[in-house]
C-alpha positions, -999 to +999 in steps of 0.1 A: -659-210+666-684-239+666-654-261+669-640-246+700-672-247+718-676-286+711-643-289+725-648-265+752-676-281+767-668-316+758-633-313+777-654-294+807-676-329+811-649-349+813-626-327+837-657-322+865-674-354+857-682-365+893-664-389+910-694-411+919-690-423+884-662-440+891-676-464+912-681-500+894-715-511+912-747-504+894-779-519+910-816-520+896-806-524+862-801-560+840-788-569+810-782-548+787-788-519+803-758-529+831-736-536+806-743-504+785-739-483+818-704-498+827-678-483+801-706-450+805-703-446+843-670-455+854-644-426+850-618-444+841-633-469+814-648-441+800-619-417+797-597-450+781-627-450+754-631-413+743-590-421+743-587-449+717-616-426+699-591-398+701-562-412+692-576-428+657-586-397+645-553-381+650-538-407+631-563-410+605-570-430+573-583-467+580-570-462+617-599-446+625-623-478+624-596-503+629-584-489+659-614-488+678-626-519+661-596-536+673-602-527+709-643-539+708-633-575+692-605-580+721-623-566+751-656-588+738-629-618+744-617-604+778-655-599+787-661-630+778-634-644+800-642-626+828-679-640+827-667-675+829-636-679+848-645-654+878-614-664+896-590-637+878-573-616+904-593-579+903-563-559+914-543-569+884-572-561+856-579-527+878-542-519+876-543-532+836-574-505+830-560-474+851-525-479+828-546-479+799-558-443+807-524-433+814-510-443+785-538-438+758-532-401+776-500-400+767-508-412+736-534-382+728-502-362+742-475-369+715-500-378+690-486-392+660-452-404+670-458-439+678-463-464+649-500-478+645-490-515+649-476-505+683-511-484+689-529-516+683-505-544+696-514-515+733-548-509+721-556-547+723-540-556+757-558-531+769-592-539+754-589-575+770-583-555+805-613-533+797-635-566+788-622-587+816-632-564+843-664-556+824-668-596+826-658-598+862-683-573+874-713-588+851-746-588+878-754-627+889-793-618+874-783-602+840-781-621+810-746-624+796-753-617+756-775-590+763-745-573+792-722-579+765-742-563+737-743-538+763-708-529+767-700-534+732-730-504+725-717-483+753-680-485+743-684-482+704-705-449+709-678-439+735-649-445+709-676-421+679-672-397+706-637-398+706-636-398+668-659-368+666-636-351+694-602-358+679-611-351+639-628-313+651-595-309+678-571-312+650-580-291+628-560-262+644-531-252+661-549-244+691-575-269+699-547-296+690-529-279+718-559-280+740-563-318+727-524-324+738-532-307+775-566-331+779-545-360+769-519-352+795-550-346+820-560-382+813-528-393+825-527-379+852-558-388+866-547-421+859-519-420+879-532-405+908-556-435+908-526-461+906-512-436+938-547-444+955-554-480+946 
């Protein structure tokens, strides 16, 4: 019972989260507290992160740290790209980060049937897309280590989430189910956002 009402109200947040958090601009705040807010605030990093979260724990074993683990070391290189060569083209990274919620959705959807080195070889690309625009959007005023100690804090707790999330959901037939359908929610929030770009 205490399960279901983890998920229950977990998977309400996420569906009625309010759209304002997917905006990307975040004023008043340097530093670390910018970078922290980032993956937090916007919709769509933060529904890629509970994701990768998600999907480790269905698989299990050593997966669940390296997955996740995997993700922070490659977007802390993408964020550290982004911060120093600001002429990467936004629309592509954007695109980059709304695929990765459509499919680390689809991922959540058919759970286990992909092989982890594929997981990773996706989870990484899509990391470096997650860093990069996290990199791109870094405030002129805020100091770079402290933004990217930011992001780092505010995506690993994002990914616990999704651990925490994914190990209760599995534990039965039905909340897996209701895992599977938030999954397949996921992507398709991310595909009406590539149909609004």
């Amino acid at each position: 019972m205490f399960k279901n009402k983890i998920l229950l109200i977990t998977t309400s947040f996420v569906l009625f989260y309010s759209e304002i958090a997917y905006s990307h601009s975040f004023e008043g705040m340097n530093g670390f507290y910018d970078g922290l807010s980032h993956p937090v605030l916007g919709l769509d990093h933060f529904l890629a992160m509970i994701s990768v979260g998600i999907i480790s724990a269905q698989i299990g074993g050593r997966a669940i740290w390296t997955v996740p683990s995997t993700f922070v070391f490659i977007m802390l290189i993408g964020g550290l790209i982004g911060v120093y060569f600001s002429g990467i083209n936004h629309v592509i990274i954007e695109y980059g980060i709304i695929l990765s919620v459509i499919f680390l959705g689809l991922g959540i959807t058919i759970e286990k049937k992909i092989p982890l080195k594929i997981i990773m070889v996706f989870v990484g690309i899509f990391g470096f897309f997650h860093g990069t625009a996290h990199g791109l959007e870094m405030p002129n005023a805020a100091n770079p280590f402290y933004f990217a100690l930011g992001f780092i804090t505010g995506t690993a707790t994002l990914h616990i989430f999704g651990v925490i999330i994914g190990y209760f959901s599995i534990k039965t037939k039905l909340t897996s189910l209701i895992l599977k359908l938030t999954g397949m929610v996921f992507a398709i929030y991310g595909v009406y956002l590539i149909l609004t770009l």
